[in-house]
Each structure stands twice: as structure tokens, then as C-alpha cells.
TIROLO-618332 format. One line per 3 residues: their letters; for each residue x, y, z of C-alpha. Coordinates in nm, 4 decimals. Each point is the difference from the previous one (the first is absolute). Layout:
<nodes>
a) X:Y:Z; ...
</nodes>
This chain:
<nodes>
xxx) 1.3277:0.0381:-2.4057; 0.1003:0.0877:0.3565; -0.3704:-0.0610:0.1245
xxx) 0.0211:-0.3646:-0.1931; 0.3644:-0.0521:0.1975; -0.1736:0.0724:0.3244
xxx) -0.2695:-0.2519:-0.0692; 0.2638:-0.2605:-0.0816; 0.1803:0.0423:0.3252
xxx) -0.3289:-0.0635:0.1952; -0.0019:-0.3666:-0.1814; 0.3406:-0.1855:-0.0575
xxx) -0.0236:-0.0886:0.3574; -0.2276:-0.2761:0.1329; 0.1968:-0.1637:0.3176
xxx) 0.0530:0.1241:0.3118; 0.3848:-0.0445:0.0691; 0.2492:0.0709:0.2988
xxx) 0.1916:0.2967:-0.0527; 0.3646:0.0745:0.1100; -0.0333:0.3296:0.1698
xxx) -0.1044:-0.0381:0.3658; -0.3063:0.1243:0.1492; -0.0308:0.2586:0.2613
xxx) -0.0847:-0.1631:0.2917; -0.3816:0.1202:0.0915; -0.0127:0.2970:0.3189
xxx) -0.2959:0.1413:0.1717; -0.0494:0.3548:-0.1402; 0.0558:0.2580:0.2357
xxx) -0.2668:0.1017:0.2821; -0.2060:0.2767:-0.0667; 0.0607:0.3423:0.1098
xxx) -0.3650:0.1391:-0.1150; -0.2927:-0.1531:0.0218; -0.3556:0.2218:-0.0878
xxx) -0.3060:-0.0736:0.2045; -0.1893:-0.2908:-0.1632; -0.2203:0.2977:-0.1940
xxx) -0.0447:-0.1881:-0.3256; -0.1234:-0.2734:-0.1936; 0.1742:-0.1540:-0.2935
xxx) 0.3412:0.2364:-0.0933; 0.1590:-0.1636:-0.2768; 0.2430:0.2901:-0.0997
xxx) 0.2102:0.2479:0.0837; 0.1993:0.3230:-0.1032; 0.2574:0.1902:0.2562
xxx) 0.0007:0.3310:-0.0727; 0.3541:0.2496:0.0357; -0.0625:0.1247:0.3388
xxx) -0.0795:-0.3854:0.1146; -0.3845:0.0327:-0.0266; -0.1905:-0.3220:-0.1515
xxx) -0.2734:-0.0294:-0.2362; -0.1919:-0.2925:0.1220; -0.2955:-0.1850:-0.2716
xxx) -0.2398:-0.1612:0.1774; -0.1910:-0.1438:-0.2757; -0.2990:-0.1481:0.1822
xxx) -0.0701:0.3190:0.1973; 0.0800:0.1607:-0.3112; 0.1991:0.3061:0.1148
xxx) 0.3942:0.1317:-0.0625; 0.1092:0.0535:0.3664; 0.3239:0.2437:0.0795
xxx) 0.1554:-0.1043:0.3382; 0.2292:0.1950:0.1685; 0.4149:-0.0657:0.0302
xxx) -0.0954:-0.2403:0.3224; -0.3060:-0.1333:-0.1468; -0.1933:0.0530:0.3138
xxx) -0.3041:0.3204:-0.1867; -0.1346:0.0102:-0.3681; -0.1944:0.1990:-0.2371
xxx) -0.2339:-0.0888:-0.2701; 0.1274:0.0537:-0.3359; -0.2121:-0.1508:-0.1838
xxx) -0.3242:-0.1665:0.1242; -0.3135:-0.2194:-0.1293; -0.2833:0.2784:0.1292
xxx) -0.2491:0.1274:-0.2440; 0.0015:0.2742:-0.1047; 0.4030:0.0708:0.1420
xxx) 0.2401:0.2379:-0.2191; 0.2558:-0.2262:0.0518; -0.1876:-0.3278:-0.0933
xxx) 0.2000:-0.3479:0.0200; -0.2184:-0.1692:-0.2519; -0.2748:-0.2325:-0.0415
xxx) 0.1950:-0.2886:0.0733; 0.3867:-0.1459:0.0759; 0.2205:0.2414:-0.1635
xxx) 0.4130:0.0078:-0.0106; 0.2490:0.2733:0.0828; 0.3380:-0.0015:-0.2056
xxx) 0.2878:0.2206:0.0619; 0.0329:0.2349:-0.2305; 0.2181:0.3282:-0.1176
xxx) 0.1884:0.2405:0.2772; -0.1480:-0.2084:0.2787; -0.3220:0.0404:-0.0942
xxx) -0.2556:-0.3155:-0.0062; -0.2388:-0.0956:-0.2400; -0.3528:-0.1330:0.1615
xxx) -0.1904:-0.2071:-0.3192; -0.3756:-0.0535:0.0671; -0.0729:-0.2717:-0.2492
xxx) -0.3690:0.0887:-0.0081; 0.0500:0.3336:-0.0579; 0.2551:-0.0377:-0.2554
xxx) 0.2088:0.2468:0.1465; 0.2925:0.0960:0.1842; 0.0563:0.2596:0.2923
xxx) 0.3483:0.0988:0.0389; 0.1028:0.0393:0.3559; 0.2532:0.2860:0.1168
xxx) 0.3259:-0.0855:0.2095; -0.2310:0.1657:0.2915; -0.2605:-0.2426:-0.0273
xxx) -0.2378:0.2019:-0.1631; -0.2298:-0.0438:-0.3332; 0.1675:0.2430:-0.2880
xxx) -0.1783:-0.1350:-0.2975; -0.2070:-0.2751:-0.1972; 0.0647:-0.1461:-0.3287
xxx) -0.1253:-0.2740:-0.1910; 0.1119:-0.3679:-0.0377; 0.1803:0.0050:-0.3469
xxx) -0.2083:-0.2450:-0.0916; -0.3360:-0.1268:0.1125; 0.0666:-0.3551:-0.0470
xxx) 0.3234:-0.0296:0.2634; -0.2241:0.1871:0.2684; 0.0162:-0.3063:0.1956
xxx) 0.2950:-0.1168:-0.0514; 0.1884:0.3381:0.1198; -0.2345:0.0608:0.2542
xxx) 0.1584:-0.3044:0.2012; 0.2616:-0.0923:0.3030; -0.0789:-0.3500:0.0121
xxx) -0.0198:-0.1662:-0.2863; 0.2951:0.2189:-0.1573; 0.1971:0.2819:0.1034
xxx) 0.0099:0.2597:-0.2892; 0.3061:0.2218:-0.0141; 0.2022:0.2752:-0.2092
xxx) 0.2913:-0.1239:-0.1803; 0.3082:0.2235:-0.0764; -0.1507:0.1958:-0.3314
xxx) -0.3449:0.0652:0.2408; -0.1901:-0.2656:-0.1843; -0.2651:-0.1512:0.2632
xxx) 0.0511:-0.3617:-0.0167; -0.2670:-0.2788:0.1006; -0.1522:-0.2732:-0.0968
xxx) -0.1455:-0.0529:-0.3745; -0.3563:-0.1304:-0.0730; -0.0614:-0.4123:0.0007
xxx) -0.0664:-0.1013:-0.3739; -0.2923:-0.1850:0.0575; -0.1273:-0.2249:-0.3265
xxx) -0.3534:-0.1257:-0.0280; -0.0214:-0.3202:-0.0917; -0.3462:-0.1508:-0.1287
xxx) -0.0811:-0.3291:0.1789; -0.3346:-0.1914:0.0110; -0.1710:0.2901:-0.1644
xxx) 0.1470:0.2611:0.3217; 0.2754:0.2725:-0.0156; 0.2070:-0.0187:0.3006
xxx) 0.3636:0.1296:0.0831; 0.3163:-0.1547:-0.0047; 0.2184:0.1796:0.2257
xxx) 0.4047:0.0191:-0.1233; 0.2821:-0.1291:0.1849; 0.2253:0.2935:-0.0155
xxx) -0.0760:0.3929:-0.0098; 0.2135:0.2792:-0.1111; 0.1544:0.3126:0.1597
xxx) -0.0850:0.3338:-0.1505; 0.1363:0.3673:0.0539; -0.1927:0.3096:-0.0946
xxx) 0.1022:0.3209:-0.0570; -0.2073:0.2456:0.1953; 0.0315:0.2883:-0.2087
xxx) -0.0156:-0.1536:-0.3513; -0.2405:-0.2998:0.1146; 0.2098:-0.2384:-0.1856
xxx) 0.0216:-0.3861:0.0928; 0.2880:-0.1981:-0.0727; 0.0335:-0.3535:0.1650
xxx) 0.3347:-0.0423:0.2594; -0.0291:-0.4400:0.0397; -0.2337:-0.2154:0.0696
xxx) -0.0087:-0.2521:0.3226; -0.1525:-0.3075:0.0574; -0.3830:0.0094:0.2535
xxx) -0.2281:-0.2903:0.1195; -0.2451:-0.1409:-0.2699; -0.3202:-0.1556:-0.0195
xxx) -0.1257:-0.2108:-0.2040; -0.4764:0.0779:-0.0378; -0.1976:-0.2551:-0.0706
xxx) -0.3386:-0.0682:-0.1495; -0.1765:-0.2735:0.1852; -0.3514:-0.1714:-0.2152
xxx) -0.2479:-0.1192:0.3102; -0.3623:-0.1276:-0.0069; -0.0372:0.3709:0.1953
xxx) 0.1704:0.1528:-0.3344; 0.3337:0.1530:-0.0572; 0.2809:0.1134:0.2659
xxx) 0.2952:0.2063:-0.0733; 0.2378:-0.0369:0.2874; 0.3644:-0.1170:0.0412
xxx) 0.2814:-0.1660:0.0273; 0.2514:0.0989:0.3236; 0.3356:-0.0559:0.0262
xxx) 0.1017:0.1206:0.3478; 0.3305:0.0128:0.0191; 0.1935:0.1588:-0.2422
xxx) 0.3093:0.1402:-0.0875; -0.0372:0.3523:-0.1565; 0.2578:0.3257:-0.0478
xxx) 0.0184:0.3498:0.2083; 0.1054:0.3433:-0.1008; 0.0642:0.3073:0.1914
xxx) 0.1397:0.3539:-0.1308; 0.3534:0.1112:0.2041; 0.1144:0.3020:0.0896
xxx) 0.2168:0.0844:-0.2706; -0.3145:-0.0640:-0.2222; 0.1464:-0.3806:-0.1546
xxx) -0.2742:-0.2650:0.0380; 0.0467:-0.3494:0.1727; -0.1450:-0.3046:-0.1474
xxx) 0.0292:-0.2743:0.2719; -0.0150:-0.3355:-0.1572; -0.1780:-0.3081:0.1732
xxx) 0.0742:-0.2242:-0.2119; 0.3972:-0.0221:0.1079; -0.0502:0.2766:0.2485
xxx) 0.2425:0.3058:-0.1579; -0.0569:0.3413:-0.0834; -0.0010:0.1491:-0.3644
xxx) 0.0893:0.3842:-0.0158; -0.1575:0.2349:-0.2694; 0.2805:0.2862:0.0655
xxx) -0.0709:0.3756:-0.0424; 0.1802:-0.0059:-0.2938; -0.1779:-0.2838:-0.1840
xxx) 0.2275:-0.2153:0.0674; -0.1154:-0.3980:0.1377; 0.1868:-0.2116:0.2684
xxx) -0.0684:-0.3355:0.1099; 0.1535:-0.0365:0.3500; 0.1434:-0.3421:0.1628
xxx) -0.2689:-0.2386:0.2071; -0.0959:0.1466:0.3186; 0.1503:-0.2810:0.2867
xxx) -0.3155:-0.1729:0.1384; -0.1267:-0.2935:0.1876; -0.2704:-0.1363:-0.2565
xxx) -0.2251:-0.2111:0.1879; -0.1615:-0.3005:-0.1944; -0.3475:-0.1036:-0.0269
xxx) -0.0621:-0.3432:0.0161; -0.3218:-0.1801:-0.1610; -0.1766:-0.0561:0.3414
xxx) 0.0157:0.3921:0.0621; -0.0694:0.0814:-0.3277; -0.3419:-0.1882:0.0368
xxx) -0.0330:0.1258:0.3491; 0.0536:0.3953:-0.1558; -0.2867:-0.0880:-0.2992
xxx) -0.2528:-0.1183:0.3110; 0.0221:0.3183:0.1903; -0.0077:0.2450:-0.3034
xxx) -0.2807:-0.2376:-0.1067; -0.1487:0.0709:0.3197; 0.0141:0.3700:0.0388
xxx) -0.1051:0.0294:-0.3173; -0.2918:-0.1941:0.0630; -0.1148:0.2489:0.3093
xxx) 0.0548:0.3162:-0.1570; -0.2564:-0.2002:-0.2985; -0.2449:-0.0153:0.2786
xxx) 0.0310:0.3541:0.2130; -0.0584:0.1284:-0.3777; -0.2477:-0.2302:-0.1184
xxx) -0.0054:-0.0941:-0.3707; 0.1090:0.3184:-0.1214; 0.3025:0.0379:0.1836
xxx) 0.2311:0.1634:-0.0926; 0.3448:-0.1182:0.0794; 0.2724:0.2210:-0.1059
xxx) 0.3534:-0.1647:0.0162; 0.0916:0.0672:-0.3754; 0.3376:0.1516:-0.0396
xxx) 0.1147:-0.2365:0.3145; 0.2853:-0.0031:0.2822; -0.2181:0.0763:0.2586
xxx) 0.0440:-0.2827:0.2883; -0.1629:-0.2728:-0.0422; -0.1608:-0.2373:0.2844
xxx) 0.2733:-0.1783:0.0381; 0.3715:0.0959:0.0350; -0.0769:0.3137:-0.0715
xxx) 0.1448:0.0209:-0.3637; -0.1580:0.1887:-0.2875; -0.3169:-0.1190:-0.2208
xxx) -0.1908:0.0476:-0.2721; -0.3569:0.0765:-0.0679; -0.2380:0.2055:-0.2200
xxx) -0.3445:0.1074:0.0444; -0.2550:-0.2292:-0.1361; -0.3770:0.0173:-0.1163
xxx) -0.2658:-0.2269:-0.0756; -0.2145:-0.0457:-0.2551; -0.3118:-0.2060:-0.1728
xxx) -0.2951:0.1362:-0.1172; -0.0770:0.2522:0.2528; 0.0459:-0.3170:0.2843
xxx) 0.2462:0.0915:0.3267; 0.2883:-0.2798:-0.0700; 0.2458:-0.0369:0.2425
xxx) 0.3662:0.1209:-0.1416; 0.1959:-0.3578:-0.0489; 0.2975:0.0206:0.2148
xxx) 0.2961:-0.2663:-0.0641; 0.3113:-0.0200:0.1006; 0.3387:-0.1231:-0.1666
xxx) 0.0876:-0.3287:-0.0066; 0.3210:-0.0378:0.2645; 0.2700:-0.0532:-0.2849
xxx) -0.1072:0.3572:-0.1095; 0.1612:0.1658:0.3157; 0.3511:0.0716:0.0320
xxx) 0.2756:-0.2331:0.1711; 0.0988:0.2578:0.1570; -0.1756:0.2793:0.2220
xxx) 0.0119:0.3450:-0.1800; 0.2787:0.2225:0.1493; -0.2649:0.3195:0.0400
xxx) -0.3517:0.0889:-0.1319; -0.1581:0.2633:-0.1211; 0.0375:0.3599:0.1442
xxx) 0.3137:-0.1434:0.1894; 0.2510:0.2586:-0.1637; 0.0385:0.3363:0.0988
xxx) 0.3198:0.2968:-0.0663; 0.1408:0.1693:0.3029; 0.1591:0.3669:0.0399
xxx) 0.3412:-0.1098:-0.0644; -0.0127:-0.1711:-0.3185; -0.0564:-0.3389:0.1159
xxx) -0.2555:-0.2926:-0.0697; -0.2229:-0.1468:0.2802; -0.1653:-0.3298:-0.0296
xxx) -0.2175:-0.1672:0.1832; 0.0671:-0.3560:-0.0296; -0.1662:-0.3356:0.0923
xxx) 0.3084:-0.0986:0.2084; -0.0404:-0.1835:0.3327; 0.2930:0.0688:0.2885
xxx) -0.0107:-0.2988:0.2250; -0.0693:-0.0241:0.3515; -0.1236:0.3516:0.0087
xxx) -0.3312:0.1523:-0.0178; -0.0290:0.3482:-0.1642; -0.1409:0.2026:-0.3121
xxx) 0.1227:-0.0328:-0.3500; 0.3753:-0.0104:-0.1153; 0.0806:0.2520:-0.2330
xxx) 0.3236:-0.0414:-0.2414; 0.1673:0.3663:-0.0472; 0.1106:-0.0020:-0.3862
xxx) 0.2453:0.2813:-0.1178; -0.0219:0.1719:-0.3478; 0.2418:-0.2390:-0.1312
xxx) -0.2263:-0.2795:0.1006; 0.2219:-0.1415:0.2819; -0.1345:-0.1025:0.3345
xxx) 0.1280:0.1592:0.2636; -0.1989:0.0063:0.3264; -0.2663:-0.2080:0.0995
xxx) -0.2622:0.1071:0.2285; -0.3193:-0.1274:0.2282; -0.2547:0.1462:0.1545
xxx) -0.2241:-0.0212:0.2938; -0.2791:-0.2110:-0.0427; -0.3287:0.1959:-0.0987
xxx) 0.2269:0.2426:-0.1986; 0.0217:0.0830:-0.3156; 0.2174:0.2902:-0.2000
xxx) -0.1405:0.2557:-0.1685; 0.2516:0.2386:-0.0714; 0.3290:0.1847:0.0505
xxx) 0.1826:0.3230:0.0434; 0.3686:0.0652:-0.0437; 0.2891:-0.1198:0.2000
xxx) -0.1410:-0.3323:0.0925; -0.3154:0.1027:0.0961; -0.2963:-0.2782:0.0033
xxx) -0.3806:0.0515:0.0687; -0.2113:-0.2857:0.0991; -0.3700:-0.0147:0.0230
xxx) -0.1288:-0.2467:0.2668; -0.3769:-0.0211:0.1859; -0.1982:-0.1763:0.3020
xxx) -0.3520:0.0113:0.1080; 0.0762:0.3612:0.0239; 0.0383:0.0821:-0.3014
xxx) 0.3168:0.0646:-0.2122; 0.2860:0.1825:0.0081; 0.3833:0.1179:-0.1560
xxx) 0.3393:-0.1195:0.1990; 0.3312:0.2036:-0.1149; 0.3215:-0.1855:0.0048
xx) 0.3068:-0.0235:-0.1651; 0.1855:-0.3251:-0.1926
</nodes>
């Protein structure tokens, strides 16, 4: 019953409104007072450790990095070379903070987890509790997996996919909507937390005179649901529908805070065509870098999208018809199908701080000033209470205690982490 309650709240609203409470008025962040050399290549997460050293996951390069307190020297923790006792993985993996300030490392090939020290160094390996949400805790992208307050590791459920049967082909149809689920560790028991709302797509199957295509149907701008894990272990559910935050509480209980203030931007018939011809478009040259068998992997959306940088959807498509190379079909939406409004976020846009607040990385534009992306700082109630912009080229990644903020930015040198505070 409380999981059905949560799904409710995500639906009676379908209309942006103006809300009462004022808005913060947007402020730079502060300026950094670290900055590492530009020694990396894609860090996507972080984890501050008690005596102010950072675990850095550079997924690409695939090693765990642990800076010291100015982030100016590292060691490898965990790194991508054969043969290495303290092997990253065979591909992207995740680190989670986990028990006494320790940090879980999941390699979702491996289907296992090494559990970092507070010192930084490997103590042990375990294995994912269950094969099938390898990839799905192995991530800090997509998701960002977390303990809630009875130690249950919380992250996001498996798509129920159906096969439908059409002109004589299975193919997929993707759902709308995916749920949360929290497993204990030590019993291996799943029990389901909520559900939230991702990007869909709609496959196709396409007769030709060439034979039979399976492709899709793209709609790139749409509005989807976040979730991030706080620090007293209660998960937030941000809502793009109306743009508020539901609260699963450590004690079961469910909240449905008041509409976050915020200057929804319309999107008029003339851009919504213009936003269909450059999706249409970039989906047309990744079609022909990857030949007929590309492979174009968008499906569980809000990444940005060619234009306005809002979330999408997507899938990965095949082609088919009797042993002949078809082309996947690729169409889009027809305009009506997008939103009248732009999205408020997309995917991967929410993340938990240190001090028990709610970061979100919103679509928001300040005028007359040229910087990064606004983020909207949510307490555990679900009230707004800061809002905050970054330098352009930056992007957060995560946080330590008191205020602390760590940004990951890059240049043709490379990459590299910035230290700040809100």
C-alpha cells in the first residue's frame, strides 16, 4: 500500500503552476580552493574520506584514485592492469559509500564488490547479491546506489521489458516507469522502495523490398523522475512532472513535499519541430559512423539531447531479414508528442550531499550570464533553499561535509577535480 501511495503522488499532477514560496535568487558557487593537476579522464564520482582524502572513479581510465587533503598527489587504488591484485574491472564500475567509512567499489563484470578501507586501501571482495543488478549497482551515472537507514543497498530495479509479436518478429517494448529496490546484504532479500518515472521508446518493425527492420521511435525530450539516497538513509524521489520531491523516510513512512519554485520555460511548436530535426539529425550520423548495425544506446534516456540540452530517450536497435544487413528504422515523434514545457532536469541530474541535502541539476537558464549548470539545493523536507551555478565546463560530482562541493572539469589537457564550498 505505501509503494501504490508513492506511485499515486508521481501522477495527480500534470501542469506546471507558479508557486507561492520565493525562489532563491541564483549565486556563483564559491571559487575553488583545490584544484588537482588535469591527471584524469572521465571522474564521475567521488567519496571524501575522515582525514579529508578523496576517492576519485575515473571510469574511462578505469581506476579508483585516492588524492591527498590538497588534491595536488594520488595513488592507485584500484586500476584496469592485467594481471593487478587490486583490479578495477573489465569495464565502468561504481563506488558507493558504505559502513564505518568504508567504500564499496562494484565491478559489474566481475560481479563483485571490493570494499575499500577508510585508508584507501582494498580489505576485501564479495559478490554482487545478485547477478542480474551487476550493472545496475556497478554505476555513478545513470544512478547513484546508496544505503538506507536499516543498511539495505538501494538502486535501481530491472526494466520489465514485454515481447510483443509483430509481423512474425519479437521485439521489446520498453516501460515508462521503473521501480526502486533495496537489498539486504546479508540475507540477499529484495523488497521494492517506489518506483519513478524514465524516458521510453517506442521499437518498431519496418517491412521493405530489402526485408524487415526493427528500429524506433524517439521522443527527445522528455520529462522523467530522479532519485538519490540522503544521509540519514531516506530516499528522494524528485518529480518532473510538477517538479517536487517525494520522501520514502527511514521509518517507512512517505511524504509528498510542496512544488519546488521554478521558472518553467515553454516550448513552442516551431522549436518543438526545430528539437525533432536535430535529434533526427544526430541520430542519423551516429547511423552512419556505425553503419547498419549500429548500435545506438539512448534507452533509459535524460541524457542531453542535440538541442537544449534536455533529456531523451532511446534504446538499442537491431535489424533483421533473412540473413540481409537492414538498416535499423529510426523515426521520430510527431511534435504534439513533446512536452509544452521543457523538462525541469534529466536523467542522472540528482545527487545527495554530506549534510542531508538534495542537489539537482536542473535545465534552468539565468539570463544575461554565461556559466555551467544551475543546481537547486533541496532539504530533507523537500524545501528549496539555496540555489547554485557553476562555472561553465563544470560539473558536480560529489560532496563532503560542512558544505563541501567537488567538481570535475577538463581541457585539451585532460581532466581534473576543483574543491569548493556552497
Amino acid at each position: 500500500m505505501r509503494i501504490l501511495s508513492l506511485f499515486i503522488l508521481a501522477a495527480v499532477s500534470s501542469v506546471p503552476a507558479q508557486q507561492s514560496q520565493p525562489a532563491p535568487i541564483v549565486r556563483l558557487i564559491a571559487a575553488p580552493d583545490a584544484k588537482s593537476p588535469p591527471a584524469l579522464v572521465s571522474p564521475v564520482a567521488v567519496r571524501q574520506l575522515p582525514n579529508g582524502t578523496l576517492l576519485t572513479n575515473d571510469t574511462q581510465r578505469r581506476q579508483v584514485l585516492l588524492f591527498d587533503r590538497d588534491l595536488r598527489t594520488f595513488t592507485i587504488v584500484a586500476d584496469s592492469a592485467g594481471g593487478a591484485k587490486n583490479s578495477y574491472g573489465a569495464g565502468a564500475g561504481g563506488i558507493i559509500p558504505y559502513f564505518a567509512d568504508s567504500t564499496l567499489l562494484v565491478d559489474p563484470a566481475g560481479l563483485s564488490m571490493f570494499v575499500i578501507d577508510p585508508a584507501g586501501k582494498i580489505a576485501r571482495v564479495a559478490s554482487v547479491p545478485r547477478s542480474q543488478d551487476a550493472a545496475a549497482l556497478g554505476t555513478n551515472t545513470a544512478t547513484s546506489p546508496g544505503f538506507d537507514a536499516k543498511g539495505r543497498l538501494v538502486y535501481r530495479g530491472i526494466s520489465r521489458v514485454k515481447q510483443v509479436t509483430n509481423g512474425g518478429l519479437t521485439i521489446a517494448q520498453f516501460p515508462d516507469s521503473v521501480d526502486i529496490d533495496r537489498v539486504d546484504l546479508a540475507t540477499r532479500r529484495v523488497d521494492t522502495a517506489a518506483f519513478y518515472k524514465i524516458s521510453k521508446t517506442n521499437m518498431i518493425v519496418t517491412q521493405t523490398e530489402k526485408g524487415v527492420s526493427v528500429g524506433a521511435e524517439i521522443n527527445p525530450v522528455q520529462t522523467i523522475d530522479d532519485w538519490a539516497v540522503l544521509a540519514d538513509g531516506s530516499i528522494a524521489i524528485v518529480r518532473g512532472l510538477d517538479y517536487h520531491v517525494d520522501v520514502v523516510h527511514p521509518d517507512g513512512a512517505l511524504t509528498s513535499a510542496a512544488k519546488i519554485p521554478f521558472d518553467w520555460r515553454m516550448l513552442g511548436d516551431d522549436e518543438k519541430v526545430a528539437v525533432l530535426d536535430s535529434a533526427k539529425r544526430a541520430v542519423d550520423r551516429m547511423i552512419t559512423n556505425g553503419g547498419g548495425a549500429a548500435m545506438i544506446a539512448m534507452h533509459g534516456g535524460g541524457g542531453a539531447a542535440a538541442a537544449g540540452g534536455h533529456g531523451g530517450g532511446g534504446a538499442t536497435f537491431g535489424s533483421s531479414g533473412e540473413g540481409k544487413n537492414v538498416p535499423p528504422t529510426i523515426k521520430m515523434v510527431s511534435p504534439s508528442a513533446l512536452p509544452d514545457y521543457w523538462p525541469p532536469f534529466g536523467q542522472g541530474a540528482a545527487k545527495a550531499d554530506a549534510d542531508g541535502n538534495l542537489w539537482v541539476r536542473t535545465t534552468a537558464n539565468r539570463a544575461n550570464a554565461i556559466g555551467g549548470p544551475i543546481y537547486d539545493v533541496i532539504d530533507r523536507a523537500g524545501a528549496l533553499i539555496d540555489r547554485v551555478q557553476v562555472p561553465p565546463g563544470r560539473q558536480i560530482i560529489g560532496f563532503g561535509k560542512g558544505g563541501v562541493v567537488y567538481m570535475a572539469a577538463r581541457d585539451d589537457s585532460g581532466a581534473w577535480l576543483e574543491r569548493t564550498h556552497r
